[in-house]
Structures are given as C-alpha cells and as structure tokens.
N, C-alpha and C positions, 0 to 999 in steps of 0.2 A: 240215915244219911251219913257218907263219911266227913269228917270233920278234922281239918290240920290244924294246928296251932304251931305257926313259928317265933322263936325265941332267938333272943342272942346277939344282937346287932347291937351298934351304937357309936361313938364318936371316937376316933384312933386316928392318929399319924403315920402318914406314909410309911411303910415298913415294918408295921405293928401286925399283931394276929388277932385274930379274932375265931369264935367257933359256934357255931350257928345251931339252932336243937328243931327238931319238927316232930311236935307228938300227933299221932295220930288215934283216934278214935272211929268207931263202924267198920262196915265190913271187913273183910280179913286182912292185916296189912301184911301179909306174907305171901298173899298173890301176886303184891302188885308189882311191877317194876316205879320206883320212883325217884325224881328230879327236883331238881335246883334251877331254877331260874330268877330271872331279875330284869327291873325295869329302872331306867333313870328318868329323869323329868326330859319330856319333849323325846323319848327315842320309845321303840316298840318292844314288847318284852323279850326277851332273848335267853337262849340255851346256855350253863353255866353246866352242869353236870348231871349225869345220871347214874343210877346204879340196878341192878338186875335181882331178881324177886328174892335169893340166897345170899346176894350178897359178892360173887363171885366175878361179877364181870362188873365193869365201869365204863363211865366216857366222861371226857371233858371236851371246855370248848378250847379253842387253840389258845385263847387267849389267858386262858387262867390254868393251863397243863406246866406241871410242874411245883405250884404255887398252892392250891384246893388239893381235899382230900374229903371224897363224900364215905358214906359209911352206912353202916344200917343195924342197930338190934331188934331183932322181928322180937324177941321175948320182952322187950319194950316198947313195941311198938314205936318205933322211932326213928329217925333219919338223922344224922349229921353232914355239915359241911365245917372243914372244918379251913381255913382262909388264914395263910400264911402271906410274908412280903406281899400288903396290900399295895395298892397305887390309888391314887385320887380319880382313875380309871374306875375303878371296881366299885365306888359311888352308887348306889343303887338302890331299892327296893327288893330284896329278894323274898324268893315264895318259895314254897314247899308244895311239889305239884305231885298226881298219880297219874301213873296210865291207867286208865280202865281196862285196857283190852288185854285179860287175864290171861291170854293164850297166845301174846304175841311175843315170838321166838327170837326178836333181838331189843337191845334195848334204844330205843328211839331216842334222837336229839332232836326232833322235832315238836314245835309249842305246842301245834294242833291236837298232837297227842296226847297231852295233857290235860286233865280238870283238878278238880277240886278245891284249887289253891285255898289255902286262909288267909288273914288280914296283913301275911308280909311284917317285916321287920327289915328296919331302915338302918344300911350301914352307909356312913360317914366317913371318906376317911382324907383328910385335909395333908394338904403338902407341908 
C-alpha cells in the first residue's frame, strides 16, 4: 500500500516561511500526479496545490498563487510545498495527497481525486 508521510509544519508568525516535505513509499511515485491540500478546524478540506507526474505542470489555489511553491524529486520519492508570506489564513492541517488515476491527462484541483493522504502536519501561523 502507498504510504505518505508529511513533515514540516509548525508555529510561525505572519509573514514567516515555512517548507513542507512528503516522503512517499509503495507503488511508483513517478506515475502519479500529486497534491497539497489542507483542512482548518470546522471548514472541509480544500485544494492548495498540485503538481504533474514529471514535474513540469502545476496549479495552485487562487488563494495562495503567488506565495506556495510545490515541487517534486521522483528520485526521492518526494513532494514539496514550499509556503512563503504566510497569513493567519493558511492555518491549517495540510496533507500530502495522490491521484491514483495514472493515465489522467491533466492535473486535477479537485479533493475527490485524491487518496492516500498521511497523518498531516499542522501549520500555525499567529498574527
């Protein structure tokens, strides 16, 4: 089974940075397309960013373009985000997600599309 483990999160002041790690383990992580998302207390999980099976194509969500920078070494097997000029907004739980669906041809901003998340890591960031 695939297996993520996210890393990185922690307690910073508005306008701090922060860089986020996702190791991944099982199947092949150079198939997949994979994603950033995040959840705060009392809201539903929501799209933060994506990136495409090479590496080559991105997306963000509008709210954090500009600011995030995802990334990816497939020879690490790993994902980055990496979270510039926070705001007390960006508060959240984030995950480290995959698409499964190896053969799809753009890269989705949508939750549904995602599994596997790991246990999240909790970024703070206080005004």
């Amino acid at each position: 089974q695939v297996q993520l483990v996210e890393s990185g999160g922690g307690l910073v002041q508005a306008g701090a940075s922060l860089r986020l790690s996702c190791a991944a383990s099982g199947g092949t992580f150079r198939s997949y397309n994979m994603g950033w998302f995040r959840q705060a207390p009392g809201k539903e999980r929501e799209f933060v960013a994506a990136i495409s099976r090479s590496g080559g194509t991105t997306h963000y969500a509008d709210s954090v373009k500009g600011r995030f920078t995802i990334s990816r070494d497939n020879g690490k097997n790993s994902v980055y985000l990496q979270m510039n000029s926070l705001k007390t907004e960006d508060t959240a739980v984030y995950y480290c997600e995959r698409d499964p669906l190896v053969y799809r041809a753009y890269v989705s901003a949508a939750v549904g599309d995602y599994d596997y998340w790991g246990q999240g890591t909790q970024v703070t960031v206080s005004s």
